[in-house]
Biopython code that builds the backbone (N, CA, C, O; Angstrom):
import numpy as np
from Bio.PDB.StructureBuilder import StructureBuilder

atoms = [
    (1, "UNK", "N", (0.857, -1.162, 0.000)),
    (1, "UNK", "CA", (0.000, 0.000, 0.000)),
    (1, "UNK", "C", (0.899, 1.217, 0.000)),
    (1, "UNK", "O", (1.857, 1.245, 0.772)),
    (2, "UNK", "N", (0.728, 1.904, -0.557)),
    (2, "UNK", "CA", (1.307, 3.553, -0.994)),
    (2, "UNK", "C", (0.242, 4.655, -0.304)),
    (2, "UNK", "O", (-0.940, 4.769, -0.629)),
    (3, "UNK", "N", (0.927, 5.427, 0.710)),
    (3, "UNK", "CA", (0.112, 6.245, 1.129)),
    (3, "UNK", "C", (0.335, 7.617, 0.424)),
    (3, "UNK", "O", (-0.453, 8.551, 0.577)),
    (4, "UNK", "N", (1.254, 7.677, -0.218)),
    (4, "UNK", "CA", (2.168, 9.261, -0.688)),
    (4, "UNK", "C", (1.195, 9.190, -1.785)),
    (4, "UNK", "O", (0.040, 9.311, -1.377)),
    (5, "UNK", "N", (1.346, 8.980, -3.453)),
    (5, "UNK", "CA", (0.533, 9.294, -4.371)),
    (5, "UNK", "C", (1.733, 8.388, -5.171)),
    (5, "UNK", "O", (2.641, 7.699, -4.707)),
    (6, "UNK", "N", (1.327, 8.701, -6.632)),
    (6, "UNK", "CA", (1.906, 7.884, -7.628)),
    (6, "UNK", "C", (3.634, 7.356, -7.423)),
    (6, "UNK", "O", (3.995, 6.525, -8.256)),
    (7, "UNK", "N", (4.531, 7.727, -6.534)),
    (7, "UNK", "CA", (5.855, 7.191, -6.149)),
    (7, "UNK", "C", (5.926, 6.594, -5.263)),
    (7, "UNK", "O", (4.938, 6.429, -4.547)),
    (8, "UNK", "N", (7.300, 5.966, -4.941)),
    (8, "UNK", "CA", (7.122, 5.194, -3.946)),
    (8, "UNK", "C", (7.203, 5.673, -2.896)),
    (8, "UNK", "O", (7.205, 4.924, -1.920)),
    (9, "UNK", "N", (7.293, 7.033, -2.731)),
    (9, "UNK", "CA", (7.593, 7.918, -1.154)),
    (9, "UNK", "C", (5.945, 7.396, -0.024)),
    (9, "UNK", "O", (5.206, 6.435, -0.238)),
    (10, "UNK", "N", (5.850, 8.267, 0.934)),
    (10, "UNK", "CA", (5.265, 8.316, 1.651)),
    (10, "UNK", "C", (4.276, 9.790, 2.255)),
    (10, "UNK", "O", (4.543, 10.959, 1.980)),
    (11, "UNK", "N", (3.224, 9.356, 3.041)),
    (11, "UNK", "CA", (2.669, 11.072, 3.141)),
    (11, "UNK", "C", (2.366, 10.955, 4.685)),
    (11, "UNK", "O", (1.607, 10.028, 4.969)),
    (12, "UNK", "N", (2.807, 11.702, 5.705)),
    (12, "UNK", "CA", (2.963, 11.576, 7.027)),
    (12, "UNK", "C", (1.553, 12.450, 6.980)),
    (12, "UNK", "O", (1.564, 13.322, 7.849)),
    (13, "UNK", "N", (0.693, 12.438, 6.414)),
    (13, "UNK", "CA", (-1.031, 13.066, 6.707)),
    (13, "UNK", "C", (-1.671, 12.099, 6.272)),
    (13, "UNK", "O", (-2.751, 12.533, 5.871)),
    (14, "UNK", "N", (-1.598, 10.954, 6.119)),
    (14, "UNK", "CA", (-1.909, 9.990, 5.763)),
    (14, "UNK", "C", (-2.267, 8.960, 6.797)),
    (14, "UNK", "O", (-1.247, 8.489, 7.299)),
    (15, "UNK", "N", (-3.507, 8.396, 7.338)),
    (15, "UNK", "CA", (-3.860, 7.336, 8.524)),
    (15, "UNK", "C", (-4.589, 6.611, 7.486)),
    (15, "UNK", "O", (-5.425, 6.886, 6.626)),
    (16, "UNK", "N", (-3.675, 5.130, 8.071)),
    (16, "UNK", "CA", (-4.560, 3.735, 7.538)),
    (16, "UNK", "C", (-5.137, 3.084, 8.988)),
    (16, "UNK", "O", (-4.680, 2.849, 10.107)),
    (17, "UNK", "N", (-6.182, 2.965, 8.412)),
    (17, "UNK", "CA", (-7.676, 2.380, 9.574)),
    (17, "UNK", "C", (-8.088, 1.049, 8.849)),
    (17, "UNK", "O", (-8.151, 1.135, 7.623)),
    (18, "UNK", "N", (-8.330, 0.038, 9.319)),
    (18, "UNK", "CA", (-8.811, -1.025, 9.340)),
    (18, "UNK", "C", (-9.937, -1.414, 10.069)),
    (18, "UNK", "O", (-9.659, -1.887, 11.171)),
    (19, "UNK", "N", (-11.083, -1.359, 9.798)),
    (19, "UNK", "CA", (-12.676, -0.967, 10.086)),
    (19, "UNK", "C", (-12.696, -2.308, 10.741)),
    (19, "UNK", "O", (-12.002, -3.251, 10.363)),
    (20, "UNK", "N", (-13.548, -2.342, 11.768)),
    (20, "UNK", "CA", (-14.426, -3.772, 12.740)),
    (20, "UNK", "C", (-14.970, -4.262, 11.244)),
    (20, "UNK", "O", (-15.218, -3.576, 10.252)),
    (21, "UNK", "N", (-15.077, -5.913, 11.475)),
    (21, "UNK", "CA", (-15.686, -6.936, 10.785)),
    (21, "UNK", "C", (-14.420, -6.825, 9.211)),
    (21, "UNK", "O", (-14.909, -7.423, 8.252)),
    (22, "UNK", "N", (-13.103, -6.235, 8.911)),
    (22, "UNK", "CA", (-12.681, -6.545, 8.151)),
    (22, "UNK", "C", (-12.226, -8.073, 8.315)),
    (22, "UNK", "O", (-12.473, -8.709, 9.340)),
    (23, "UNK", "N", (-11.385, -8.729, 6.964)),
    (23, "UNK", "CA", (-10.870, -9.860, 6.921)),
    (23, "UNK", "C", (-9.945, -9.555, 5.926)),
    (23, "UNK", "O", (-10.044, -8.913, 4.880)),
    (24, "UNK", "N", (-9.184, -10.042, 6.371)),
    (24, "UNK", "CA", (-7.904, -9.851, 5.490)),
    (24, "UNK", "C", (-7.169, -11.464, 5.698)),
    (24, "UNK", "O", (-6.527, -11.802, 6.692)),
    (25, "UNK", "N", (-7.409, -12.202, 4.668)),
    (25, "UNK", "CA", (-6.309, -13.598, 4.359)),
    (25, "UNK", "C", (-5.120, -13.369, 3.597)),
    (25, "UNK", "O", (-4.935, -13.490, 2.386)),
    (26, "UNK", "N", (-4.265, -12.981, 4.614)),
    (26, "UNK", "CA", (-3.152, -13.288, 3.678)),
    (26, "UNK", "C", (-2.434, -11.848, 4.661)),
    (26, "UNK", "O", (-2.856, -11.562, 5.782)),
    (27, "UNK", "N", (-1.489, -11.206, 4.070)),
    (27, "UNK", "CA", (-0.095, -10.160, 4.506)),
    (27, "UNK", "C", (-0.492, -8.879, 4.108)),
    (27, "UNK", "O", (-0.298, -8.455, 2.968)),
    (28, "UNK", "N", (-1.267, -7.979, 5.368)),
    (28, "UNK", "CA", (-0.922, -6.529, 5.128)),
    (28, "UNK", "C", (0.196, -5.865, 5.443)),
    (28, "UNK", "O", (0.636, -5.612, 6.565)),
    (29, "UNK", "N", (0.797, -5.497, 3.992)),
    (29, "UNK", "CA", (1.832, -4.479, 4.177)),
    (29, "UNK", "C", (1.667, -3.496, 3.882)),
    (29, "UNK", "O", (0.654, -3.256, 3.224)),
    (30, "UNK", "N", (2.691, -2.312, 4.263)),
    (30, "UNK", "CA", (2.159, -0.889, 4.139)),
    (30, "UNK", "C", (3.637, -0.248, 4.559)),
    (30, "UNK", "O", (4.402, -1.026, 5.128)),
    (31, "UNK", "N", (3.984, 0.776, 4.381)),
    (31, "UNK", "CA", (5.091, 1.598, 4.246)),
    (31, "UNK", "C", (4.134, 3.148, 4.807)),
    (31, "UNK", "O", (3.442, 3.822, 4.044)),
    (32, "UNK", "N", (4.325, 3.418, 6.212)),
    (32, "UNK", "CA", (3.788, 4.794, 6.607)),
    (32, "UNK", "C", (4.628, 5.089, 7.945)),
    (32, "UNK", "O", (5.215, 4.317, 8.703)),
    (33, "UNK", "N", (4.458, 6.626, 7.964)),
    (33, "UNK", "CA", (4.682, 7.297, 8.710)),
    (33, "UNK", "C", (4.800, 6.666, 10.466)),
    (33, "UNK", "O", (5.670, 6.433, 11.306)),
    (34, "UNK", "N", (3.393, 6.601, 10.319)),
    (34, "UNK", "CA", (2.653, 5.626, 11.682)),
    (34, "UNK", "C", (1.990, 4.498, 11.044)),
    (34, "UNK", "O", (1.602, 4.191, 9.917)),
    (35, "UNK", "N", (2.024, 3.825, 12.646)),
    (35, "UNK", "CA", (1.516, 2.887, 11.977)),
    (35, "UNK", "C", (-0.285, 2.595, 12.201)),
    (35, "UNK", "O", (-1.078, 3.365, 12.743)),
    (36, "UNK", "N", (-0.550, 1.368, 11.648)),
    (36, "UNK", "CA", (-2.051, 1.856, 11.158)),
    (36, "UNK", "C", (-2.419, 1.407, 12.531)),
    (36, "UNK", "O", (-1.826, 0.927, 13.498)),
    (37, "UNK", "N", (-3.843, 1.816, 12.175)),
    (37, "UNK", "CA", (-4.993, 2.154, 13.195)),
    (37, "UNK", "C", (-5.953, 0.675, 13.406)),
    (37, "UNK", "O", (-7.133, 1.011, 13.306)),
    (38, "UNK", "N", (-5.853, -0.658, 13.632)),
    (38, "UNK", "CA", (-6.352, -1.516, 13.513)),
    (38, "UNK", "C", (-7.484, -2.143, 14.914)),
    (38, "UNK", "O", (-7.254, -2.449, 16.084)),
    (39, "UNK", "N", (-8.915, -2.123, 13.949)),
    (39, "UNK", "CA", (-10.068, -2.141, 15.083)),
    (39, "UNK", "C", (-9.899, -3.588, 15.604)),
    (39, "UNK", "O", (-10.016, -4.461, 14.745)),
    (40, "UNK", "N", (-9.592, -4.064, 17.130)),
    (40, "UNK", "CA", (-10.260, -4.971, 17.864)),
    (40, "UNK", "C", (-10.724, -5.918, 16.962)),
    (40, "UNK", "O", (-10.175, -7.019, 16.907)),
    (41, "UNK", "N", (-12.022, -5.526, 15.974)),
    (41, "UNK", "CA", (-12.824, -6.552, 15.670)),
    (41, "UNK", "C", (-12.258, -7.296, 14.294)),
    (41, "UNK", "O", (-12.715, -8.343, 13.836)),
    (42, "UNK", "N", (-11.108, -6.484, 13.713)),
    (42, "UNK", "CA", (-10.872, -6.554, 12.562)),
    (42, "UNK", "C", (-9.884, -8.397, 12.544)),
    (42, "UNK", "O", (-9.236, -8.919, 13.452)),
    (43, "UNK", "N", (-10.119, -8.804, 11.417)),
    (43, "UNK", "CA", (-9.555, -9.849, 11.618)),
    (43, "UNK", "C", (-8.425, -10.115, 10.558)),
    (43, "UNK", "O", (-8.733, -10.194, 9.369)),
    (44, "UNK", "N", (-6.894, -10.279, 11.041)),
    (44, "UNK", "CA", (-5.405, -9.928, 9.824)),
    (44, "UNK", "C", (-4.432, -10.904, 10.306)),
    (44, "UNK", "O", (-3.726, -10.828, 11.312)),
    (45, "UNK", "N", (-4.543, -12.362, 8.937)),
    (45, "UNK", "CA", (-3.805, -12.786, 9.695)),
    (45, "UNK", "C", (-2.113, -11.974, 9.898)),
    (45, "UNK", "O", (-1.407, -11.948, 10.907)),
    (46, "UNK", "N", (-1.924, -11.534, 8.884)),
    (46, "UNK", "CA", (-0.191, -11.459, 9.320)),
    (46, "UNK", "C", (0.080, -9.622, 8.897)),
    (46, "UNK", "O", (-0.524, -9.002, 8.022)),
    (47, "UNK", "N", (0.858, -9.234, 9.565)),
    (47, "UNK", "CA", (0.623, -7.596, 9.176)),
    (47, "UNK", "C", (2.124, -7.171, 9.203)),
    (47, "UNK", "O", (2.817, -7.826, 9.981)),
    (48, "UNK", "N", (2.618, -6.396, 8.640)),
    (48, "UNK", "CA", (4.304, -6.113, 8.226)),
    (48, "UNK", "C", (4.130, -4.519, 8.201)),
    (48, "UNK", "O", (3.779, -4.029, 7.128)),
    (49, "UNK", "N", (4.273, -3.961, 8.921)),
    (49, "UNK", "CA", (4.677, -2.113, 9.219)),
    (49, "UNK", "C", (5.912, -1.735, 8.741)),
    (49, "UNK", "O", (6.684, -1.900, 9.686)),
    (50, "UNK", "N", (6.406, -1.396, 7.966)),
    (50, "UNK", "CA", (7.150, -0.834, 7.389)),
    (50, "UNK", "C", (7.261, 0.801, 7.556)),
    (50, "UNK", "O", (6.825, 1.702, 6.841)),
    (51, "UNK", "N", (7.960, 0.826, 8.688)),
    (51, "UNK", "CA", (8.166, 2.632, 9.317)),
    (51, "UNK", "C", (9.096, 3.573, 8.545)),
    (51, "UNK", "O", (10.311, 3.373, 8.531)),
    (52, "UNK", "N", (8.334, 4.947, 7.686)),
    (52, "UNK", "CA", (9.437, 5.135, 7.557)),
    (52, "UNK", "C", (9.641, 6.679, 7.539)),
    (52, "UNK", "O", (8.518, 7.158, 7.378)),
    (53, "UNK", "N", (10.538, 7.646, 7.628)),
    (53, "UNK", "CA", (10.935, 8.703, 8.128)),
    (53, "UNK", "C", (10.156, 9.591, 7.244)),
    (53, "UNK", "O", (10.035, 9.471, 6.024)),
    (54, "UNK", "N", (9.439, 10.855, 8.306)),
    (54, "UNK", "CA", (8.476, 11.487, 7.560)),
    (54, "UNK", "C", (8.970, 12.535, 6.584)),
    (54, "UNK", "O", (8.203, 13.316, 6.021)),
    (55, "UNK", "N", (10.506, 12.520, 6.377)),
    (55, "UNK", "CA", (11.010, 13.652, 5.424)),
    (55, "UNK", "C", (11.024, 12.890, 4.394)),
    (55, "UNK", "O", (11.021, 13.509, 3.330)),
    (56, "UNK", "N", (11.043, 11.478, 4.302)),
    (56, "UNK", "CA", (10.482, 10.544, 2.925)),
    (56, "UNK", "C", (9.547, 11.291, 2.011)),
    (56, "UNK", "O", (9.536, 11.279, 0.780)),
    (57, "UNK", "N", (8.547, 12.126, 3.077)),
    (57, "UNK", "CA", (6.424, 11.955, 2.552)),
    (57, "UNK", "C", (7.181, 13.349, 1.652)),
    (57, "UNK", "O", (6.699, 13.704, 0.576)),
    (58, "UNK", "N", (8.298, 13.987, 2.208)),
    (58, "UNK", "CA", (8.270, 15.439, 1.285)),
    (58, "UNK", "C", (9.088, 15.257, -0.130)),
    (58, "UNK", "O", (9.279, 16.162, -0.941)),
    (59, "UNK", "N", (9.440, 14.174, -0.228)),
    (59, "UNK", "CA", (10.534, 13.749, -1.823)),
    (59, "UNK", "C", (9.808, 13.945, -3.103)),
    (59, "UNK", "O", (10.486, 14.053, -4.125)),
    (60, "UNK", "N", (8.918, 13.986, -3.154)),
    (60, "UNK", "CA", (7.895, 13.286, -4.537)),
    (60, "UNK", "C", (8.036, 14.668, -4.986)),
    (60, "UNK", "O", (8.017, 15.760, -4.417)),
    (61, "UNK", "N", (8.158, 14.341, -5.978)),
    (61, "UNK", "CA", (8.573, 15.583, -7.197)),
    (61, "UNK", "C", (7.314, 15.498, -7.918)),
    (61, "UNK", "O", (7.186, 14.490, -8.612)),
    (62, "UNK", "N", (6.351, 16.339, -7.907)),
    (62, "UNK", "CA", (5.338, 16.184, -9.508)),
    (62, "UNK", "C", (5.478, 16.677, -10.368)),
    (62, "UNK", "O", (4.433, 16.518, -10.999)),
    (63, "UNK", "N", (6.355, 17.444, -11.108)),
    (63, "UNK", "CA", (7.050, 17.843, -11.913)),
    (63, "UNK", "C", (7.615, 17.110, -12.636)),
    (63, "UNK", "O", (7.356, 17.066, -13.839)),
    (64, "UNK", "N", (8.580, 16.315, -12.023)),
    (64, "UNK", "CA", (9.192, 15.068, -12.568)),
    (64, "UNK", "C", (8.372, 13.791, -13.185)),
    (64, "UNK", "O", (8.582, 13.185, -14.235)),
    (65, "UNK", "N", (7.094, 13.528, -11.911)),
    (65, "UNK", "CA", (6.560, 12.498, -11.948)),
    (65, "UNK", "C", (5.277, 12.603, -13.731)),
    (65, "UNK", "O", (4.735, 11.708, -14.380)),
    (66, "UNK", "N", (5.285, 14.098, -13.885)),
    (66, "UNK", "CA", (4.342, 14.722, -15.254)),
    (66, "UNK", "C", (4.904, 14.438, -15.865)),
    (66, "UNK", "O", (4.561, 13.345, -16.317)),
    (67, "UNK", "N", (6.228, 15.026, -16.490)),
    (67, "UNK", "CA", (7.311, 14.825, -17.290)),
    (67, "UNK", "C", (7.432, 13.381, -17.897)),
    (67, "UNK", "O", (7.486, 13.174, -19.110)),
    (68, "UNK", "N", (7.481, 12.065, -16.601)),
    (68, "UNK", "CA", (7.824, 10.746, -16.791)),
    (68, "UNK", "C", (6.686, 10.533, -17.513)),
    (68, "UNK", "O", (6.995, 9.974, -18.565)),
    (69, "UNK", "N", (5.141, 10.782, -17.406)),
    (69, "UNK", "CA", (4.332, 10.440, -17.876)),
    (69, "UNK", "C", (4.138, 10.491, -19.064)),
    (69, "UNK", "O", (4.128, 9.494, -19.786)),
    (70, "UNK", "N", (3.901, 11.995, -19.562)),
    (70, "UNK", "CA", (4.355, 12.556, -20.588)),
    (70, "UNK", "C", (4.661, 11.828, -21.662)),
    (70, "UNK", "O", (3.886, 11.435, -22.533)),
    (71, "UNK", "N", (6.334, 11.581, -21.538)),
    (71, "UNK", "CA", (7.059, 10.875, -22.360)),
    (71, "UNK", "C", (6.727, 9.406, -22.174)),
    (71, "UNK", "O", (6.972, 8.760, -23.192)),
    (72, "UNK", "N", (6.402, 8.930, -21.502)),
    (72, "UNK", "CA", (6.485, 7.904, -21.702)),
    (72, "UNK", "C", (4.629, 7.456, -22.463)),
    (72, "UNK", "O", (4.594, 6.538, -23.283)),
    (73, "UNK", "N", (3.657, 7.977, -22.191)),
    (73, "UNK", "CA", (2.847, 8.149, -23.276)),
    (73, "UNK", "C", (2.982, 8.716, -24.123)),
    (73, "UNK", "O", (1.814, 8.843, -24.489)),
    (74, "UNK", "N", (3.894, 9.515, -25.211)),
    (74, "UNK", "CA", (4.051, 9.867, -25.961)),
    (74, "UNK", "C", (4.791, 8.721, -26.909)),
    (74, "UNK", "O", (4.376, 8.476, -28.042)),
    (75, "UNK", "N", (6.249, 7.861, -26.155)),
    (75, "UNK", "CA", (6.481, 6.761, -26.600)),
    (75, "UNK", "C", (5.546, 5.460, -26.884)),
    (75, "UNK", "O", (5.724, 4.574, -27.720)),
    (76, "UNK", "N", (4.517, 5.608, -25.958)),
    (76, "UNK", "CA", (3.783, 4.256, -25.870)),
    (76, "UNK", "C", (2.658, 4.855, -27.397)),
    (76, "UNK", "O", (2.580, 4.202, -28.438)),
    (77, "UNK", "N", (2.147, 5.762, -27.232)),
    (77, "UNK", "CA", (1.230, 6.293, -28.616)),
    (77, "UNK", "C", (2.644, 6.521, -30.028)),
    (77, "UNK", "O", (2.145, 6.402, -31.147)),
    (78, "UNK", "N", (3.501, 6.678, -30.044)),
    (78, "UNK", "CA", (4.413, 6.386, -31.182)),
    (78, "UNK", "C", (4.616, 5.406, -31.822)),
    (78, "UNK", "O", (4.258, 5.299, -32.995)),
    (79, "UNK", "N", (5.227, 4.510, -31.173)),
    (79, "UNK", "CA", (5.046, 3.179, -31.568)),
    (79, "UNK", "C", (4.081, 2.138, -32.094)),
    (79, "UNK", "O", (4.150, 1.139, -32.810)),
    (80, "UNK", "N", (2.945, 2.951, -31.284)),
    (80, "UNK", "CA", (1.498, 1.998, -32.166)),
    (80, "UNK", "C", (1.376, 2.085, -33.568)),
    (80, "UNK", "O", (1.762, 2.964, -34.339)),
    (81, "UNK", "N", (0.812, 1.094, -33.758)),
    (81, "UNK", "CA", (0.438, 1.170, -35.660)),
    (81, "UNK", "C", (-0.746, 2.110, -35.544)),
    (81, "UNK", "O", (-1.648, 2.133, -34.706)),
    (82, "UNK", "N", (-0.477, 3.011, -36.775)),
    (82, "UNK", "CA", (-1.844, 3.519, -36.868)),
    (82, "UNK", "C", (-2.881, 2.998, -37.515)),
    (82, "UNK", "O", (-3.974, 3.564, -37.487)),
]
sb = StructureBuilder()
sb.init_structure("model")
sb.init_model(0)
sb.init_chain("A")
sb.init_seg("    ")
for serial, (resi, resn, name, xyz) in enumerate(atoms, 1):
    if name == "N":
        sb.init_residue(resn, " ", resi, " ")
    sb.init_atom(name, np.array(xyz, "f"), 0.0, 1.0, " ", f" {name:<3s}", serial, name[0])
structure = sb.get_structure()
C-alpha cells in the first residue's frame, strides 16, 4: 500500500484504519509514517509495518513524476500502428 501518491515515497497526513468486521487472508503491508490504526474486531492474519521517516512523505517531485508520464505516453502512442 502507498500512502504518498503515484511514487514510492510516503505522506505523514496519511492514517490507515482497518474498520471492525474486516478480513484480510493473507499479509498486510504498508510503508507509513505511523503505523495503522487496527479495530479490535478486525480480523489480519499477518501484518508487516514498514516505518518510515516522515522527510520521505516530502521527496515526490510532480514535476518530474508529469514529465515521466508525458514521455512515456508519448512513446507508448508512437510506436502503435496507426
Amino acid at each position: 500500500m502507498n500512502t504518498g501518491g503515484p511514487s514510492d515515497t510516503t505522506s505523514d497526513s496519511v492514517t490507515i484504519t482497518v474498520l471492525p468486521g474486516t478480513k484480510i487472508h493473507g499479509k498486510l503491508t504498508y510503508k507509513s509514517v505511523t503505523e495503522a490504526q487496527i479495530s479490535p474486531d478486525a480480523q489480519v492474519e499477518h501484518k508487516e509495518w514498514i516505518q518510515t521517516d516522515s522527510r520521505q512523505a516530502e521527496g515526490f517531485n510532480y514535476p518530474i513524476w508529469i514529465l515521466k508520464t508525458i514521455l512515456t505516453l508519448g512513446i507508448f502512442y508512437t510506436g502503435s500502428p496507426s
